[in-house]
C-alpha positions in Angstrom: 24.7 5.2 -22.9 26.2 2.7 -20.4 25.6 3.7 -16.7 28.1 5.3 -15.0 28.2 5.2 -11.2 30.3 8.7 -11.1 26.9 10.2 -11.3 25.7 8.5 -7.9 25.9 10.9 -5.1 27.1 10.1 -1.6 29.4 11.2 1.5 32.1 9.1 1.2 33.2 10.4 4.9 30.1 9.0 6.4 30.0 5.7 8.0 28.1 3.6 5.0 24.5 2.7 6.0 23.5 -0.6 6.2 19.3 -0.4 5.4 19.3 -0.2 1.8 15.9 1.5 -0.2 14.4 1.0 -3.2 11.5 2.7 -4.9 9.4 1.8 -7.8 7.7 3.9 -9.5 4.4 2.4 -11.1 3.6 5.6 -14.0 -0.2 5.9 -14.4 -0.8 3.4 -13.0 -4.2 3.6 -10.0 -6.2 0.8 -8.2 -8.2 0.9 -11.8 -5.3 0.1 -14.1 -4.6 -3.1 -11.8 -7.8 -4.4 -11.4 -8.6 -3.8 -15.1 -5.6 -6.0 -16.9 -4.9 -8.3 -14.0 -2.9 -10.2 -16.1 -0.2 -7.8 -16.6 0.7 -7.5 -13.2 1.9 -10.7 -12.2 4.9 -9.5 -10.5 3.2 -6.8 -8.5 0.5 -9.3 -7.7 3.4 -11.3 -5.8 4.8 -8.5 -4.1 1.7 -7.4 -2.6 1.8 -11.4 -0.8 4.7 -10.1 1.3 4.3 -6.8 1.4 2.2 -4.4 3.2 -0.3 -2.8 1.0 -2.4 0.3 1.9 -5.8 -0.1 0.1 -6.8 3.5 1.0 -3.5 5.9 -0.5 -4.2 8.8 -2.6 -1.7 10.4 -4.8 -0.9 13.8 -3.6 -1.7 15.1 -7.1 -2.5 14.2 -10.6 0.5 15.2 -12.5 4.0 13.0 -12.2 6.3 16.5 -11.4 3.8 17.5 -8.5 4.0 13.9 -7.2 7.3 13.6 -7.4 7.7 16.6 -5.2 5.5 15.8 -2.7 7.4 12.5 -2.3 10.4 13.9 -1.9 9.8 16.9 0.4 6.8 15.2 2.4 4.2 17.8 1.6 1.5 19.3 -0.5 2.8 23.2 -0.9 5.9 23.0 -3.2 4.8 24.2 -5.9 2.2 26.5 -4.7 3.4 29.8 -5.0 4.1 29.3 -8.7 1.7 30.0 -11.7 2.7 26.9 -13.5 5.7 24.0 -12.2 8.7 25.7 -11.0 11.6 24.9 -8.8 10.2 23.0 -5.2 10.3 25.5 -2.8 12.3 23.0 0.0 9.9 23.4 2.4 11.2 20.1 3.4 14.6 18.8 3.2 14.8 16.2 0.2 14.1 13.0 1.0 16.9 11.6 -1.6 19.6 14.9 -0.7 19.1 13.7 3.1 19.8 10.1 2.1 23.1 11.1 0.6 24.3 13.2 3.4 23.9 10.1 5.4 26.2 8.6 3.0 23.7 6.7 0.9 24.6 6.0 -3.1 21.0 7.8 -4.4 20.7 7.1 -8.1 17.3 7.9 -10.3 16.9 5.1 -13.0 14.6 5.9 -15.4 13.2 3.6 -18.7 12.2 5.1 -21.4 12.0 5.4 -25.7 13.8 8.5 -26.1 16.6 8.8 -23.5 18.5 11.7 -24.7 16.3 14.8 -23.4 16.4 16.4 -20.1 14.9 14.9 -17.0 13.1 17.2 -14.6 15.3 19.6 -14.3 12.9 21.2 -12.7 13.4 18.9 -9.6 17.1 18.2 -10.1 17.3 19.7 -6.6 15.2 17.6 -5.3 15.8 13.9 -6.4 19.1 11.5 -7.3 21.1 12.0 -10.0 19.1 10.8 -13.5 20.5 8.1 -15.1 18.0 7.6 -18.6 18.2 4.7 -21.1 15.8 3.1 -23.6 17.4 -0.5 -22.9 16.6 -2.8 -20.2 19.5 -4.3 -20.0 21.8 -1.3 -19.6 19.4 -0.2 -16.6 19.5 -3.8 -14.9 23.6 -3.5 -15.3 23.2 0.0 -13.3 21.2 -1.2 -10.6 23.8 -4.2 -10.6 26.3 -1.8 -9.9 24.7 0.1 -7.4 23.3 -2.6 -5.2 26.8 -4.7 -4.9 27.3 -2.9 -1.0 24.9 -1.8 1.0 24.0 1.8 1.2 21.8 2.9 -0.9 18.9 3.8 -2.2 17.6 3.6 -5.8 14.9 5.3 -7.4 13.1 3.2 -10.7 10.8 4.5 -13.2 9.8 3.3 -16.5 8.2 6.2 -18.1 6.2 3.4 -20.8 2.7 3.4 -19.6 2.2 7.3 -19.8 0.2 7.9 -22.9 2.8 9.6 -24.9 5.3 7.3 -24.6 3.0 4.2 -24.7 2.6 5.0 -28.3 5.9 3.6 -28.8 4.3 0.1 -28.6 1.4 1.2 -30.7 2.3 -1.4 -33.8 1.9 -4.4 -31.8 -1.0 -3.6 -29.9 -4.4 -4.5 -31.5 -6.7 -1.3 -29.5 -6.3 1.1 -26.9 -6.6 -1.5 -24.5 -4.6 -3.9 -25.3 -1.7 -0.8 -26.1 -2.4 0.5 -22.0 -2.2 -3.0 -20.7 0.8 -3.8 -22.8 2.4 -1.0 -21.4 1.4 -2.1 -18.2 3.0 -5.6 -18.9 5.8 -4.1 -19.9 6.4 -2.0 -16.3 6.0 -5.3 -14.4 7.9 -7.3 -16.2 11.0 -4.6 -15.4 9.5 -4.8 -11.5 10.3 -8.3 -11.5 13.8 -7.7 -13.5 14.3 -5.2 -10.5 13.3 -7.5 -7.8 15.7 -10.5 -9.3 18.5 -7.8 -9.1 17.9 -7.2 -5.9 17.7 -11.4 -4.7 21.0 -11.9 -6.8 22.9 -9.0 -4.7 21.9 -10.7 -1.5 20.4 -7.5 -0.3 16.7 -8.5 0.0 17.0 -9.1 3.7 18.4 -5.3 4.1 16.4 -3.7 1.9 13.1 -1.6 2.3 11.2 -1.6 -0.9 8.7 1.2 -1.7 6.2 0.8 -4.6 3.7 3.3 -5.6 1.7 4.6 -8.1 1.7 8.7 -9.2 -1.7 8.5 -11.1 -4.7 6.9 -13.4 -5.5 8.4 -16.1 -9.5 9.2 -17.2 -10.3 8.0 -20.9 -12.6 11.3 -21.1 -14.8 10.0 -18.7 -15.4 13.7 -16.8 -15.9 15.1 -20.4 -13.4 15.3 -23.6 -11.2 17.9 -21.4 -9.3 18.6 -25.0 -8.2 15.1 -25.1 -5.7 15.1 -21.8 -5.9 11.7 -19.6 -4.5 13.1 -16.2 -3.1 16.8 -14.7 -7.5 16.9 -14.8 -9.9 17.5 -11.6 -8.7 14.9 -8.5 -11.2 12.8 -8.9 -11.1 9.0 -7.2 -10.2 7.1 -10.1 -7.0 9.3 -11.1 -5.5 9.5 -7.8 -6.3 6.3 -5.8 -3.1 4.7 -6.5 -1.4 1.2 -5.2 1.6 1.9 -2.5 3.4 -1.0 -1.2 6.1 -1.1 1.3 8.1 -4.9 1.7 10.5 -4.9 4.7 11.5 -8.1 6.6 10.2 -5.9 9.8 6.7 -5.7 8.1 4.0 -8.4 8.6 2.6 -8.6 5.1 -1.0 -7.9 4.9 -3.3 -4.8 4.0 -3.8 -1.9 5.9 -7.0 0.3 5.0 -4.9 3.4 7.2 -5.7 6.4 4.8 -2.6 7.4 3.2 -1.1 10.0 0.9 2.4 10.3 -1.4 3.5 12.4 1.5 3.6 10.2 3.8 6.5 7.8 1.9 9.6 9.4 3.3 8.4 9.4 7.1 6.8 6.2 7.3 10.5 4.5 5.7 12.8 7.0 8.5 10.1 5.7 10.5 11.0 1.9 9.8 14.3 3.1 9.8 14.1 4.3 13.5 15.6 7.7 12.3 14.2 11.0 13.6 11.7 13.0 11.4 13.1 15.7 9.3 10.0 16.9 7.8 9.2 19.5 10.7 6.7 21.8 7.7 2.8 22.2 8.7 1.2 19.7 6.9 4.1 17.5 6.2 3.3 13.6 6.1 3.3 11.5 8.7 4.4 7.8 9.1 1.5 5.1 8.5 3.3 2.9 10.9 2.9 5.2 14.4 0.6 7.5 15.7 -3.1 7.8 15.7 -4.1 7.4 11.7 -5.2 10.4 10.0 -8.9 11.0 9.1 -8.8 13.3 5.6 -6.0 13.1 3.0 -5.7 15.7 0.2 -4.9 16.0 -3.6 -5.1 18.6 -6.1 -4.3 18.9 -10.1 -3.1 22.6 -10.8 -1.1 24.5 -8.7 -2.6 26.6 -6.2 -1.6 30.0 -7.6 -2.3 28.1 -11.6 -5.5 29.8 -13.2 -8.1 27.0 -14.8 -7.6 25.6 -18.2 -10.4 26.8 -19.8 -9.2 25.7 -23.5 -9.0 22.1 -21.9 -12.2 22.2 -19.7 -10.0 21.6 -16.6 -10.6 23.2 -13.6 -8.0 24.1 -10.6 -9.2 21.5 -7.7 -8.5 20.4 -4.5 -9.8 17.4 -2.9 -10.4 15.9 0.6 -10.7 12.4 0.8 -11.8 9.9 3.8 -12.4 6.2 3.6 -15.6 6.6 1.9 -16.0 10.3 0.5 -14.1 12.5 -1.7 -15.2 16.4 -1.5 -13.8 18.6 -4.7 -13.8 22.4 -4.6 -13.3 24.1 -7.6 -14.1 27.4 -9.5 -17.7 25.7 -10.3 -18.1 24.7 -6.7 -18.4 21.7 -4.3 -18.8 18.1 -5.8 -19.2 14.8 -3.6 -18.9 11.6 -3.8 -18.8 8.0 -2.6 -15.5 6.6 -4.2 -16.4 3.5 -2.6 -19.6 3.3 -4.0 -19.2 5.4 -7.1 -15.1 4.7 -7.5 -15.3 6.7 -11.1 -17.1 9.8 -9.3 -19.7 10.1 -11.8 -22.7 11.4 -9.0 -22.2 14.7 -7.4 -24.2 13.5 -4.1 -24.7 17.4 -3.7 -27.6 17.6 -6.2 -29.9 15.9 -3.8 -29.3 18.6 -1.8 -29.5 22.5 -1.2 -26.8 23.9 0.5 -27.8 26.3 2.9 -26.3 29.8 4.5 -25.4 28.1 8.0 -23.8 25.0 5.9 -25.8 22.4 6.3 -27.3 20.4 3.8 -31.7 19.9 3.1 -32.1 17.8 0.9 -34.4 18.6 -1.7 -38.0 17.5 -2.5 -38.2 14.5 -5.5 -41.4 13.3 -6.4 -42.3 10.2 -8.8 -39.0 8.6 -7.6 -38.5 4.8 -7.9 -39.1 2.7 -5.2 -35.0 1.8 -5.1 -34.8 5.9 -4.2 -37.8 6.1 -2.0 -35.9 3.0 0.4 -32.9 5.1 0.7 -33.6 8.5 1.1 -34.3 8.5 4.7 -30.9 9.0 4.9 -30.0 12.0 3.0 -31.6 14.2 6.0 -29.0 12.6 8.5 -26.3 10.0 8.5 -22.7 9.7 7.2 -23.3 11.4 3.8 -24.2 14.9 5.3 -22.0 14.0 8.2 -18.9 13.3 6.0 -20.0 16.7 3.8 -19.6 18.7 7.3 -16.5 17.3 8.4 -14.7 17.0 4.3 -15.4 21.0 3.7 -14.5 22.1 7.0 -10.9 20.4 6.3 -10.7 21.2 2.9 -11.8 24.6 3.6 -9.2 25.2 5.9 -6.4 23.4 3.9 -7.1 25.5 0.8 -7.0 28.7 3.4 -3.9 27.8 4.3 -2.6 27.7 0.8 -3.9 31.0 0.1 -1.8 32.4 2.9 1.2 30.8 2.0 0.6 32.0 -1.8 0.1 35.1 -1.2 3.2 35.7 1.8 5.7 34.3 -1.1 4.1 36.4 -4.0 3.8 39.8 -2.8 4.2 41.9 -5.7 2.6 39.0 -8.1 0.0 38.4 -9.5 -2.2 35.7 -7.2 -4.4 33.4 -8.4 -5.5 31.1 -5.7 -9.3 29.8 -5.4 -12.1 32.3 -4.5 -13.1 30.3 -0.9 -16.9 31.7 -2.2 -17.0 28.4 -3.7 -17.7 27.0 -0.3 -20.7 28.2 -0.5 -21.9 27.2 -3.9 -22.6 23.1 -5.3 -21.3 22.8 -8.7 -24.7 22.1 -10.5 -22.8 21.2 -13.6 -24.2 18.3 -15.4 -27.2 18.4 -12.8 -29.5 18.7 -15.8 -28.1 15.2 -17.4 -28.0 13.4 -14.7 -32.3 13.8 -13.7 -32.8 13.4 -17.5 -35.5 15.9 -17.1 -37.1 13.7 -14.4 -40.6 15.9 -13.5 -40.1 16.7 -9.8 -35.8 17.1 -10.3 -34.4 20.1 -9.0 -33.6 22.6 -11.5 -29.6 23.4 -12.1 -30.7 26.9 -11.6 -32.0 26.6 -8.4 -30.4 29.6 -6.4 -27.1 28.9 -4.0 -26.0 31.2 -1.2 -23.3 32.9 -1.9 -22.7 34.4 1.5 -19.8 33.0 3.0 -21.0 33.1 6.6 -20.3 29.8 8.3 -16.6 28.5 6.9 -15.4 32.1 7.3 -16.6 33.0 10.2 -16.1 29.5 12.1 -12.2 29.7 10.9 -12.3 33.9 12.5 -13.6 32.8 16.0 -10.8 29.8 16.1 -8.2 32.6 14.7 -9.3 35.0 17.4 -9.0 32.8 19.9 -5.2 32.3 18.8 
């Protein structure tokens, strides 16, 4: 149907802003995707020239809804307290709501084969009013519209690339890869219809253009997981994701700042030189100010969600620096270098016994090829058990606090939130695979400690201490 501007919102008693936004919204599409069909990014590849990319931003989850709300509330709780996706819980103001008090014309554009069926109503409360076609041309016309005066801020997402819908193109594509890169080709090619929309309104100079991506998607790399691509275990390759921000007030260039989806909305009020409304522990902060942050976080499953067990998918959370990802899960700790090993396919942790005060001894290999034997000085010290220390103390604490806030909003529910025993435990899972039956590899047996001494009672001092 043709778009309608009725369904914009705005105060039309509010002095009209003169910044302008726009964000793109790159579906399933990580670091990965781009660097594996170059070609079909040609757009984006041109945008990131005068833009300012951050090399290091990790989506705040695997699943579009759950990114979507952490965008637009600037924080990693919304959905928390829930068993499954529900309603945000506002934590935060919406980013898009706040926009349109200000008197901003908000409008979600979204692409897509079959227009007709509901949109998130789940987050209807959260983001602009939907406006859905299955023809490029009616969207274009829309954003035409909307971006004749300044004042406002659009929202575009063509829902193509995520595997269900991809299968649209499935008759002119000759493999899987050339139907995910054709999808791919097909987002970019709306980026740059977007972008010439944007030029032709003379609103370029005004206008602060956000472009990000939600999440990869694992061809059954971490096991068949009942044939699902993403909504699995946080691991690197899923949920390192482009995000570019183009403003003339930026020097183009690339920042290697860790950053997370949550940090969007504050780091545009930032460049804005608005005040912060996103006053919630743990909300983002903006990547152009302040001293940078040292762990970022993401998660699949809500934190009150019980596993998937039919689908081999664990409930996770992950803490991520520049050079380690630590995952805790139901089956335990996993780490890895995702800058080394971007596909985390080595849990570091099997080199290593975890002991009761929480520090790592790596354990005894024998017959072990002279590539090993160079290297292995350094499993006793160094930034692998260094970064181990400092990724499960935060994530420790960040799943704690997610606990606590589960269980103050669900008191006569049913809570499901992670058993913190698993701090205490390496997920040996696949342990026996990966040695091959090496002699001298550690069996996946080998016994953990299950006490939960030093997390626990670290976190008890610092409580007592107020």
């Amino acid at each position: 149907m043709p778009y309608s501007p009725s369904g914009a919102a705005g105060n039309p008693e509010t002095m009209a802003p003169t910044r302008n936004l726009l964000v793109f919204h790159l579906e399933s599409v990580a670091w990965q995707t781009v660097n594996a069909f170059p070609e079909a990014f040609p757009n984006l590849s041109a945008l990131m020239t005068e833009a300012l990319c951050f090399t290091n931003h990790f989506s705040a989850a695997t699943s579009t809804q759950m990114v979507l709300g952490a965008l637009a509330h600037a924080n990693h709780d919304e959905f928390d307290a829930a068993p499954w996706l529900d309603r945000p819980a506002g934590n935060n103001p919406s980013l898009f709501h706040g926009l349109a008090a200000q008197g901003y014309r908000t409008q979600f554009f979204c692409l897509m084969p079959f227009p007709d069926g509901p949109m998130f109503p789940l987050l209807s409360g959260s983001l602009p009013p939907f406006f859905n076609t299955n023809h490029f041309g009616e969207l274009l016309e829309g954003l035409t519209e909307l971006m004749a005066t300044p004042g406002f801020a659009a929202y575009v997402w063509n829902v193509l690339p995520h595997i269900e819908t991809s299968l649209t193109l499935a008759s002119h594509a000759e493999g899987l890869d050339d139907l995910a890169g054709g999808a791919c080709a097909v987002t970019d090619t709306l980026l740059g219809a977007v972008l010439d929309v944007l030029k032709r309104s003379g609103r370029l100079s005004d206008t602060t253009i956000v472009v990000f991506g939600d999440h990869g998607d694992d061809y059954w790399t971490h096991g068949f997981k009942g044939g699902k691509l993403h909504g699995l275990e946080p691991y690197a390759a899923l949920v390192h994701t482009p995000l570019l921000i183009r403003d003339p007030a930026l020097a183009a260039g690339r920042s290697h700042r860790l950053a997370s989806t949550i940090d969007i909305g504050p780091t545009v009020l930032d460049l804005w030189g608005q005040s912060n409304p996103f006053s919630y522990p743990g909300s983002g902060r903006s990547l152009l100010s302040g001293e940078a942050q040292s762990v970022v976080f993401s998660q699949n499953f809500t934190a009150n969600q019980s596993d998937s067990i039919d689908h081999d998918t664990r409930k996770a959370f992950a803490a991520i620096d520049a050079s380690h990802l630590l995952m805790a899960s139901s089956r335990g700790l996993e780490l890895f270098n995702h800058r080394l090993d971007p596909t985390n396919h080595t849990n570091l942790l099997h080199f290593f016994e975890l002991l009761p005060d929480g520090r790592l001894d790596p354990v005894a290999l024998s017959n072990t090829h002279p590539h090993f034997s160079t290297i292995r000085h350094m499993w006793r010290g160094g930034s692998t058990t260094e970064a181990f220390t400092r990724l499960r103390q935060a994530l420790y604490a960040h799943v704690s606090a997610k606990s606590a806030y589960v269980a103050a909003r669900r008191p006569d529910h049913e809570v499901m939130t992670l058993d913190l025993a698993v701090f205490d435990r390496i997920n040996r899972h696949g342990q026996d695979r990966f040695f091959g039956g090496m002699k001298g590899a550690p069996p996946s047996s080998s016994p953990e400690p299950r006490q939960r001494r030093g997390l626990r009672r670290l976190f008890h001092r610092k409580a007592r201490r107020g």
